[in-house]
VORO-919578 format. One line per 4 residues: their letters; for each residue x, y, z of C-alpha. Coordinates in Angstrom, 2 decimals, always signed. Last residue first. Example, Ala and Ser with C-alpha at 12.3 -4.5 7.8 and 13.67 -1.06 7.14 Angstrom:
REM VORO-919578
sa) +13.67/-1.06/+7.14 | +12.30/-4.50/+7.80
REM end
This chain:
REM VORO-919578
xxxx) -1.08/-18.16/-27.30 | +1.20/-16.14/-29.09 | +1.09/-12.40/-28.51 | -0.57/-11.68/-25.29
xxxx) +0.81/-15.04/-23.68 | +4.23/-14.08/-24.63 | +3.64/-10.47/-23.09 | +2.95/-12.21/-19.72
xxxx) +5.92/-14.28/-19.43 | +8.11/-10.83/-20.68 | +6.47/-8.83/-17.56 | +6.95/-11.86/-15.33
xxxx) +10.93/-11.90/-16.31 | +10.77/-8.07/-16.22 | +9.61/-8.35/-12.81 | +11.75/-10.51/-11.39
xxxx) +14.71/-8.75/-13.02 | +13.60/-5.33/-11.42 | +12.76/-7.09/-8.00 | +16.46/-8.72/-8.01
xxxx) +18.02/-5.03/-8.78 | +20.85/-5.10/-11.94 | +24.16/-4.74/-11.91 | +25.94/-3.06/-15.53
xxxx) +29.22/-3.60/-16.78 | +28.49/-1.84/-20.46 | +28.91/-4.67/-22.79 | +29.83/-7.80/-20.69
xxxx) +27.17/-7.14/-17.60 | +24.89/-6.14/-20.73 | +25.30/-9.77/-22.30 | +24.74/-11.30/-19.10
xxxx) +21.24/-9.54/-18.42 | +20.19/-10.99/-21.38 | +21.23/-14.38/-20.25 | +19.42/-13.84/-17.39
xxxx) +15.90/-13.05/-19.47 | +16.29/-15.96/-21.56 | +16.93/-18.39/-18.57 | +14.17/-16.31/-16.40
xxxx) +11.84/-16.91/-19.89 | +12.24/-20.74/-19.25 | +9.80/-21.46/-16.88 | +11.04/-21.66/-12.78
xxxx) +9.87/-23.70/-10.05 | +10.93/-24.37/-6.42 | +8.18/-26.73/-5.17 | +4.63/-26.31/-2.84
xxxx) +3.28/-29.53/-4.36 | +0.75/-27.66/-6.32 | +4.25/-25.61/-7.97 | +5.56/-28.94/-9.21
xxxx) +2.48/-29.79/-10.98 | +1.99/-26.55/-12.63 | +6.06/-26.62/-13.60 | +5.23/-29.55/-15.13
xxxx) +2.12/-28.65/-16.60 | +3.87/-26.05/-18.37 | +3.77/-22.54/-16.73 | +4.31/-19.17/-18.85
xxxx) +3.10/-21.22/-22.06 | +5.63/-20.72/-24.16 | +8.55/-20.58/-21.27 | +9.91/-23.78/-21.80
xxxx) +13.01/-24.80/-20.54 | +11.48/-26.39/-17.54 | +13.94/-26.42/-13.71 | +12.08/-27.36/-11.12
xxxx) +12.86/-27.83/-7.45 | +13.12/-30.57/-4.42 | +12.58/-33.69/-6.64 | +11.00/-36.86/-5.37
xxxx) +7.05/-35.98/-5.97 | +8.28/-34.61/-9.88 | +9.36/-37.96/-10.58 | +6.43/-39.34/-8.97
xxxx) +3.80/-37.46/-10.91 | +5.08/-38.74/-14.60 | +7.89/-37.09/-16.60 | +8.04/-34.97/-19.79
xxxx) +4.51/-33.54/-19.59 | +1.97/-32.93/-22.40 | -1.18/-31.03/-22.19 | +0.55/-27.93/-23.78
xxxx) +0.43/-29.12/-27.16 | +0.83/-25.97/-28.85 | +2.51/-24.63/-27.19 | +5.68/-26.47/-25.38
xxxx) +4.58/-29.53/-22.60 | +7.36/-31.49/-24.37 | +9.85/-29.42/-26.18 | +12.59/-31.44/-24.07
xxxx) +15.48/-29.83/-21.78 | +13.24/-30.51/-18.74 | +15.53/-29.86/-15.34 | +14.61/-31.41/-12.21
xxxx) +16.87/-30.75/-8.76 | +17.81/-31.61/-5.44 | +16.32/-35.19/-6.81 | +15.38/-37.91/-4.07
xxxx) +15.79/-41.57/-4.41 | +14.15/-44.50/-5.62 | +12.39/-42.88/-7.90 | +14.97/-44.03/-10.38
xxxx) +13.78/-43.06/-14.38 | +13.16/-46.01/-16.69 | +11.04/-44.78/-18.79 | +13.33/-41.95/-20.01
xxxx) +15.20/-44.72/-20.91 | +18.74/-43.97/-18.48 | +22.31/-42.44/-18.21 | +23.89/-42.10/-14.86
xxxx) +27.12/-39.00/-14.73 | +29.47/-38.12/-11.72 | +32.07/-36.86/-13.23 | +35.52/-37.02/-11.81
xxxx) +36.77/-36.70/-15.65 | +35.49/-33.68/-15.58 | +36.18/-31.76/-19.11 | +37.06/-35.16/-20.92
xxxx) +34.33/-37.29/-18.45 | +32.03/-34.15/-19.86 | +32.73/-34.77/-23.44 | +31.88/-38.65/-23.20
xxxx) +28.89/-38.14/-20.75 | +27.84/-35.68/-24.35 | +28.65/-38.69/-26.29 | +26.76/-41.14/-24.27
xxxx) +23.52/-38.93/-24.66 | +23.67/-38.33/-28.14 | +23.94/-42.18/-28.65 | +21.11/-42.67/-26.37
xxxx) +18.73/-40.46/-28.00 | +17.20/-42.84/-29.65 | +15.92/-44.70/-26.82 | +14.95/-41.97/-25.67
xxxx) +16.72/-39.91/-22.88 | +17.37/-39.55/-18.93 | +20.49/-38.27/-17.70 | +21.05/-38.60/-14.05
xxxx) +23.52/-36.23/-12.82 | +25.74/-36.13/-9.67 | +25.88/-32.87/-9.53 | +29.52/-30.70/-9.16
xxxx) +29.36/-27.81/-10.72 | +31.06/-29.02/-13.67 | +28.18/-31.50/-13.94 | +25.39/-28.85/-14.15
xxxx) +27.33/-26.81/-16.43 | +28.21/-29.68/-18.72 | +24.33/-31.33/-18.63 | +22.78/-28.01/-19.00
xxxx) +24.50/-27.33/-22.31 | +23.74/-30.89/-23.84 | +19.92/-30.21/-22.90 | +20.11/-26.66/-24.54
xxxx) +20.49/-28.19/-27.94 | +19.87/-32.35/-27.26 | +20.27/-33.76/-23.76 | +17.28/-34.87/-22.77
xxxx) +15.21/-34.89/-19.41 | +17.81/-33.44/-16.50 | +18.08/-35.37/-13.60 | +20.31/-33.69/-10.26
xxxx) +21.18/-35.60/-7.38 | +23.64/-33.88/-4.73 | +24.75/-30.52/-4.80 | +23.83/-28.55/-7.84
xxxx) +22.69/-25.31/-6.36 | +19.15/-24.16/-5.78 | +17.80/-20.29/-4.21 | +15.89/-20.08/-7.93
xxxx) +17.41/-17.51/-8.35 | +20.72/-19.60/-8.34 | +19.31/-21.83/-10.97 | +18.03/-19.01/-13.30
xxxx) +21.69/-17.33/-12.97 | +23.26/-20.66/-13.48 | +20.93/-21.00/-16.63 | +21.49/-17.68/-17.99
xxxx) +25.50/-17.53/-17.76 | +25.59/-20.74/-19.43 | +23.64/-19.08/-22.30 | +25.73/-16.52/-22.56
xxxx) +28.17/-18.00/-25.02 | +30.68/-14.83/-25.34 | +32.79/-13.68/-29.10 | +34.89/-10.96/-28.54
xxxx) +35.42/-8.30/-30.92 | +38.67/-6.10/-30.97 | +37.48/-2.60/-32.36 | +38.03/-0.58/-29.64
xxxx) +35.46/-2.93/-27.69 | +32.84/-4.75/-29.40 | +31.62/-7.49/-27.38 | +29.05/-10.16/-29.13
xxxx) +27.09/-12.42/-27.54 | +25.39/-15.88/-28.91 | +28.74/-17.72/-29.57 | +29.20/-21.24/-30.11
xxxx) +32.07/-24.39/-29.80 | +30.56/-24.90/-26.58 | +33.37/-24.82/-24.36 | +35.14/-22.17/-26.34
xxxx) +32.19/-19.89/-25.85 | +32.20/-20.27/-22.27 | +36.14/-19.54/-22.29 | +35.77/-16.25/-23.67
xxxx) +36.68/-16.22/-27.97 | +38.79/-13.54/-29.43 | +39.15/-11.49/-32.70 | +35.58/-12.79/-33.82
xxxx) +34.55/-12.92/-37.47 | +35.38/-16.63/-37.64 | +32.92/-17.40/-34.74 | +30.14/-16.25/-36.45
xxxx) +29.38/-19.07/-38.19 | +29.37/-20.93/-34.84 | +25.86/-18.91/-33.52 | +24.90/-18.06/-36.67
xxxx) +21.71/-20.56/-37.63 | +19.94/-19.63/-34.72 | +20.96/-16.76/-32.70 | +23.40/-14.17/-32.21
xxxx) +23.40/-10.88/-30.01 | +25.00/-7.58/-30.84 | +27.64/-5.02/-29.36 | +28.56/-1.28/-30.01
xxxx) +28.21/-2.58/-34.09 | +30.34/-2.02/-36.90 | +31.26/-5.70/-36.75 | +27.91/-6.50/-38.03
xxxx) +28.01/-3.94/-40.33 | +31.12/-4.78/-41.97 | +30.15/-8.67/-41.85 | +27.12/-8.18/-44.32
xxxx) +28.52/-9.27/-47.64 | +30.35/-11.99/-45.66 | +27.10/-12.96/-42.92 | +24.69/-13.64/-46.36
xxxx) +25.59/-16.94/-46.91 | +23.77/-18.00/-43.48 | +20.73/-16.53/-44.01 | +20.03/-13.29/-42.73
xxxx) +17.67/-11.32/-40.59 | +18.89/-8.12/-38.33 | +16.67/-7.22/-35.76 | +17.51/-3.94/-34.37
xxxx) +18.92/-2.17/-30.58 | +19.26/+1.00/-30.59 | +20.72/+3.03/-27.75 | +20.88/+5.14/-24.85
xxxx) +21.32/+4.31/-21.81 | +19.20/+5.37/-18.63 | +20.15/+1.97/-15.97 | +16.86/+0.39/-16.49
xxxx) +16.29/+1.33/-20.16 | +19.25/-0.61/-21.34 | +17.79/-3.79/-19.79 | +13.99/-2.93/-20.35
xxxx) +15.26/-2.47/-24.14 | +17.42/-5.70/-24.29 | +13.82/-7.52/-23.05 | +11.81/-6.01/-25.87
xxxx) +14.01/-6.36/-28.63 | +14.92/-10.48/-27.29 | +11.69/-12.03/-27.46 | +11.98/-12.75/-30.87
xxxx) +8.78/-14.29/-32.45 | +9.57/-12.84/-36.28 | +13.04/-13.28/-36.08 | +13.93/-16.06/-39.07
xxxx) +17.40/-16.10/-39.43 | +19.56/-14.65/-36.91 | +21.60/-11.24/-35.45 | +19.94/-9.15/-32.96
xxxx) +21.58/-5.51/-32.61 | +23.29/-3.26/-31.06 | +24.13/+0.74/-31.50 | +25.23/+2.86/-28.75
xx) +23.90/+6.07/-28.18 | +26.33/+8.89/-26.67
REM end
């Protein structure tokens, strides 16, 4: 029997999600559709019968807490966040996930990294403010490092955390001003700095990369940022961000049909996806 799912969001036309969902399905023989449904925010009412019509679907930008009405039930990740990117349609109840979480623990742990000891993560916005919770409920000590006028944004997401964790071990600093005094288990970028087009850039200088064990870069337009270039010449752990969008993909098909997937197949569908951005967009 096919099963019918779907990407919800705005403006689609650079989606990377039709082609990764279809590996995913494809890899354990399931049948289904998956389409790219566009609309603007006052458009999910007329269109919520659909939606909700649906085997399962994702959500992304501007939906992901307009949604949230239209969901019977929220899992605790999507709580947290206040957002929901994965929908579960079972016998009608829907259930609203935030797989994102999933994708960035799962990128982490490929990565052979946990979050003992010193983590810094470069801003906090979007993703950033995502990464910092997970990261600190796992137990880093986290270094925070922001502009200047991010430092509002930054205090309030310590704020949240301390609420959450309120064992939390959490340093906020310019991201000028970052200690190199001491060694980092892990890096993470959250900025769009070193994103195409300006792909010269990168979010920290030489030593901060020197004093980190691994590498963490949202980005994944281009498949290596000159911080994960830099970090992979000194023989570090480094991942782009397609694994994150990958793994969170592979999250939402754990929830809709319970399926495990091989290591080699996910590696290679993150490096398959990596290349097929660089085909269509750079």
């Amino acid at each position: 029997m096919s099963h019918n799912y779907a990407l919800l969001g705005e403006s689609l036309k650079h989606t990377m999600s039709p082609p990764i969902h279809k590996r995913l399905f494809e890899l354990k023989g399931r049948e289904f559709t998956y389409e790219v449904i566009e609309l603007k925010a006052d458009e999910l009412e007329a269109n919520k019968d659909r939606l909700m019509a649906l085997t399962g679907f994702n959500i992304t930008i501007p939906h992901k807490m307009g949604i949230i009405p239209y969901c019977d039930t929220l899992a605790d990740s999507a709580k947290r966040y206040n957002s929901v990117n994965c929908i579960d349609n079972k016998d009608g109840v829907h259930t609203g996930y935030n797989t994102d979480c999933d994708g960035f623990l799962k990128t982490v742990a490929a990565m052979g990294v946990d979050f003992s000891g010193d983590v810094l993560l470069i801003g906090c916005g979007g993703v950033g403010r995502m990464m910092a919770i997970e990261a600190a409920l796992k137990g880093a000590k986290l270094t925070i490092a922001v502009l200047q006028s991010d430092m509002p944004l930054a205090e309030q997401v310590k704020t949240e955390i301390s609420a959450m964790k309120p064992d939390a071990d959490i340093n906020i600093v310019l991201n000028t001003e970052i200690p190199t005094d001491r060694s980092y288990t892990l890096l993470m970028n959250a900025t769009p700095v070193g994103m195409f087009p300006k792909t010269d850039a990168c979010p920290v200088p030489d030593s901060v990369i020197e004093a980190s064990g691994a590498v963490f870069d949202v980005i994944y337009n281009p498949r290596e940022t000159v911080l994960i270039k830099k970090a992979k010449a000194l023989g570090k752990k480094a991942s782009g961000g397609m694994a994150m969008l990958v793994y969170q993909a592979v999250s939402a098909h754990e929830i809709w049909d319970g399926d495990s997937y091989d290591d080699a197949d996910i590696a290679q569908l993150i490096s398959d996806m990596e290349r097929l951005v660089e085909e269509q967009f750079c």
